[in-house]
C-alpha positions as CSV (number, residue, x, y, z in Angstrom):
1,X,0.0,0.0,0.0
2,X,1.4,3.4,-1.2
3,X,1.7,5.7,2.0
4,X,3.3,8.4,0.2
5,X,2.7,9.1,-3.4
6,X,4.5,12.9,-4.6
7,X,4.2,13.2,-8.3
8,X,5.7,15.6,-10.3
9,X,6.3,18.6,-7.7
10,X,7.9,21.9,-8.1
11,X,8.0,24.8,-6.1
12,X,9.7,27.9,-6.1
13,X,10.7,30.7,-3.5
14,X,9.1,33.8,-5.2
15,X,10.7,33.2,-8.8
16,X,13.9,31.2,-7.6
17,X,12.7,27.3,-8.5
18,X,14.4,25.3,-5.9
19,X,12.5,21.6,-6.3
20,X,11.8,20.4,-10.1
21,X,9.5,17.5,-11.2
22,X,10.0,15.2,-8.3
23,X,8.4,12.2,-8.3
24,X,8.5,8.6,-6.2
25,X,6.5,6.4,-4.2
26,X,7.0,5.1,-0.4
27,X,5.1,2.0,0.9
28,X,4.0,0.5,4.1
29,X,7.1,-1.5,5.4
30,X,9.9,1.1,3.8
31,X,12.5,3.1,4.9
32,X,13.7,5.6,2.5
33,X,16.7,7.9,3.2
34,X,17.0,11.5,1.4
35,X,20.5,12.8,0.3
36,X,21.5,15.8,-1.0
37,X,24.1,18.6,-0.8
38,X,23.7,21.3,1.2
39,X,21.0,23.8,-0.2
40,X,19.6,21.1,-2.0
41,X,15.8,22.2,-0.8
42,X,15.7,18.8,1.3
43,X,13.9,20.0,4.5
44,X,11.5,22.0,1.9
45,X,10.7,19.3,0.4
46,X,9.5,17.8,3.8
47,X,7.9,21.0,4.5
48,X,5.7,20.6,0.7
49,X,4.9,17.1,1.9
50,X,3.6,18.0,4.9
51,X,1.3,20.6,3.6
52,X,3.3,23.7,5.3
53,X,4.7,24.5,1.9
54,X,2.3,24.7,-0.9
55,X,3.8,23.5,-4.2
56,X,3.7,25.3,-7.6
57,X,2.3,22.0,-9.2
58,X,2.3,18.1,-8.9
59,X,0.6,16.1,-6.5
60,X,1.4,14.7,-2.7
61,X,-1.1,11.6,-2.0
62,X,-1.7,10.6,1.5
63,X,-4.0,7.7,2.1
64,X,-7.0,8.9,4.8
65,X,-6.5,4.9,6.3
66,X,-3.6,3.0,6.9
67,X,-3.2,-0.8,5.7
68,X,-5.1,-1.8,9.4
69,X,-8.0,0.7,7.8
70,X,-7.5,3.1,10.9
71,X,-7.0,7.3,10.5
72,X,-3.7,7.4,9.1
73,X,-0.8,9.6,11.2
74,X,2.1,11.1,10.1
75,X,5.1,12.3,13.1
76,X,7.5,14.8,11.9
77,X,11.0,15.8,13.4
78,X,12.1,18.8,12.1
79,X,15.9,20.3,12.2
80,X,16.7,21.6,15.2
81,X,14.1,20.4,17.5
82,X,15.7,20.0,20.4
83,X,16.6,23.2,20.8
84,X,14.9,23.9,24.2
85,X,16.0,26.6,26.4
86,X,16.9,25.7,30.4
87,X,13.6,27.2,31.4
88,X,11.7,25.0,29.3
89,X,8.5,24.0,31.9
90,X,8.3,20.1,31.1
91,X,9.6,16.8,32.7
92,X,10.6,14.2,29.7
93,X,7.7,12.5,30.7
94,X,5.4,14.9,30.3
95,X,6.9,16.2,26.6
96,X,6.5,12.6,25.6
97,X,3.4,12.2,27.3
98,X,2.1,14.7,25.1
99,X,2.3,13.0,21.9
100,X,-0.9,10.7,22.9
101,X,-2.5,13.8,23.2
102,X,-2.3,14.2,19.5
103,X,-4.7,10.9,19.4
104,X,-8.1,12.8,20.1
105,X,-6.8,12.3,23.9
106,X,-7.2,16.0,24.5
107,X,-9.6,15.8,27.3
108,X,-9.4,12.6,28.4
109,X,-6.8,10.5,30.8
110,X,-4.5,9.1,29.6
111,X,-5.0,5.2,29.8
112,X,-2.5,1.8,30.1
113,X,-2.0,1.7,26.6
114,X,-0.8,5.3,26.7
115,X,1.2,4.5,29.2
116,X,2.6,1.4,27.5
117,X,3.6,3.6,24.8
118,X,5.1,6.3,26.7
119,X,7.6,3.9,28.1
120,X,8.6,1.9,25.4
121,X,9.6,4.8,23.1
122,X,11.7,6.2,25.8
123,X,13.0,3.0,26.6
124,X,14.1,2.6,22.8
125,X,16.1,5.7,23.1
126,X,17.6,5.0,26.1
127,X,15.7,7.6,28.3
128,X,13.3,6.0,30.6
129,X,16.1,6.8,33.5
130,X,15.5,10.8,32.8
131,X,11.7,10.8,32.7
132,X,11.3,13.1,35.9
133,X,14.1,15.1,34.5
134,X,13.6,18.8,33.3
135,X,13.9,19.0,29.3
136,X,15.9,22.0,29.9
137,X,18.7,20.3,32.4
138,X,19.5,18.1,29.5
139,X,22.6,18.1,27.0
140,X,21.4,18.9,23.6
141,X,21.7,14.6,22.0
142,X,19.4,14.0,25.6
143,X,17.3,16.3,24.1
144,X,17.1,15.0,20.6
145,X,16.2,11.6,21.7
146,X,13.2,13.0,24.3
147,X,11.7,14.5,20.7
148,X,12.5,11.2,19.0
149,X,10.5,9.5,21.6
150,X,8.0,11.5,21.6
151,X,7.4,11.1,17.6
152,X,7.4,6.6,18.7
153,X,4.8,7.6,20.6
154,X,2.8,9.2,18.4
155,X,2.7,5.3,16.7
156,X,2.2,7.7,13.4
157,X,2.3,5.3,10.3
158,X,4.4,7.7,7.9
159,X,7.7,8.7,10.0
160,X,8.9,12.3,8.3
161,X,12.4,12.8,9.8
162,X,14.6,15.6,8.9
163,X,18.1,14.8,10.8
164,X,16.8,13.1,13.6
165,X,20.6,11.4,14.3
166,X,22.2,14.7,14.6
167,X,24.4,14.4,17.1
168,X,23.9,10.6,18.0
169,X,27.8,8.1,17.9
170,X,28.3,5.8,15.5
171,X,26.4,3.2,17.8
172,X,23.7,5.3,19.0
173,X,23.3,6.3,14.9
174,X,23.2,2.0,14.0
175,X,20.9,1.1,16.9
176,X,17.9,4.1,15.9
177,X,18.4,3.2,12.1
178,X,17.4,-0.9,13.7
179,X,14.4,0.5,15.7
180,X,13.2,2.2,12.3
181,X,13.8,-1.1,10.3
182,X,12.1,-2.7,13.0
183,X,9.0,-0.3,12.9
184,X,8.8,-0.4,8.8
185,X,9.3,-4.6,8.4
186,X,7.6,-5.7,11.7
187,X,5.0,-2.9,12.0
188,X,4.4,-1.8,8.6
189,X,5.1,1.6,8.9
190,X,6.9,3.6,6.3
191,X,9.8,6.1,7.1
192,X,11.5,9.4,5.4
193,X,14.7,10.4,6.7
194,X,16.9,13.4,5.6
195,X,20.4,12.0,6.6
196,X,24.1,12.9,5.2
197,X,25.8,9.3,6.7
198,X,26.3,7.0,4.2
199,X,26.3,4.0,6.9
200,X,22.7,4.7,7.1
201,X,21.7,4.7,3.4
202,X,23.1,1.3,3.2
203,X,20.7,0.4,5.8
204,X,17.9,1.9,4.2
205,X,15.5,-0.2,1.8
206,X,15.5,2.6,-0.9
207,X,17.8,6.1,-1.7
208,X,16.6,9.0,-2.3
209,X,18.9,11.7,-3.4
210,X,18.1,15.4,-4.7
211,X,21.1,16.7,-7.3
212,X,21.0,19.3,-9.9
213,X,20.2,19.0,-13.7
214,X,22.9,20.9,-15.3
215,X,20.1,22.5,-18.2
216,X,18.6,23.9,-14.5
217,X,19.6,27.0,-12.8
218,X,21.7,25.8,-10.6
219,X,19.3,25.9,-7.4
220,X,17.1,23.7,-8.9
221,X,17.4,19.8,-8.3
222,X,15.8,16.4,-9.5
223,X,14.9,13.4,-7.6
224,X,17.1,10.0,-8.5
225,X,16.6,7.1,-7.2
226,X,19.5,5.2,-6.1
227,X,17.6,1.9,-5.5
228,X,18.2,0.2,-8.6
229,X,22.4,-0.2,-9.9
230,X,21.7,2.4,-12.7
231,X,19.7,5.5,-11.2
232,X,16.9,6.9,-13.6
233,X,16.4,10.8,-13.6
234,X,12.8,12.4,-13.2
């Protein structure tokens, strides 16, 4: 089942074209990486996906229902999320807590299952021990794995993650690519993942990468996909 569909999108900033034609598909059970050098209109790409851009034309299909024929949910990790300031006024658990909320939870308790949740996506980043800590006491890669745990528990089908290993060792980088893999083959969900480490392409079931078509100003870039040996331009 397609859980991300983007067909033929380009969009400009005022009359600069920075994205060009793009086109591919993601699936349930796929993790897909997306390369590009820098200024290569990756995170606005996200951004048109998402729906906070608005493309000059193409298409971006998102089913209503996943493959389980519930209301389908997407979890996004922007750049830079974890930039919190010391005063920040949450506890880990609470900021992760918070991501049930999202579920029509808004004025209700928060059940077992929440609960369940709550702890196993900050036990998968290695966090559970910090969840009375204050977001602001923590180092900035604390930080970037509270968001991360918040987005698991979210359970969103589509994972949309713009540099969520910033920051992370070697290790820490291998072991959150295997939770992904986990989530995509186990649990069918389908993941998008701005990343610059090649160590984690390898990993990834398809390669996306954004480059520039040399007829183009220069600004302007074309998907590939580096999937199959010889990679086909769009």
């Amino acid at each position: 089942m397609e859980y991300l569909s983007v067909k033929d999108l380009s969009f400009s900033y005022g009359d600069e074209q920075v994205l060009h034609d793009i086109t591919f598909d993601i699936h349930d059970g796929e993790l897909y990486c997306l390369t590009g050098e820098n200024g290569a209109a990756k995170s606005t790409l996200l951004k048109n996906i998402l729906g906070l851009l608005k493309p000059d034309s193409g298409k971006i299909i998102i089913p209503k229902k996943n493959r389980a024929n519930q209301p389908f949910n997407i979890g996004y990790l922007p750049q830079q999320v974890a930039s919190f300031n010391v005063g920040f006024p949450s506890s880990v658990y609470e900021l992760v807590a918070s991501g049930r909320y999202q579920l029509g939870k808004w004025f209700k308790k928060l059940d077992q299952e929440d609960r369940d949740h709550i702890r196993k996506a900050l036990d998968s980043v290695g966090m559970w021990d910090f969840r009375k800590h204050m977001i602001g006491d923590l180092s900035g890669g604390q930080k970037q794995r509270v968001c991360i745990a918040r987005i698991f528990a979210t359970d969103p089908d589509l994972f949309v993650l713009d540099e969520p290993t910033t920051g992370m060792d070697q290790q820490s980088r291998k072991e959150f690519l295997s939770l992904l893999q986990h989530n995509c083959h186990v649990h069918h969900k389908s993941v998008l993942m701005v990343t610059h480490f090649d160590d984690e392409v390898e990993m990834a079931d398809g390669h996306l990468r954004l480059e520039r078509r040399e007829e183009l100003p220069w600004r302007c870039f074309s998907m590939s996909s580096c999937k199959e040996p010889s990679r086909l331009q769009h």
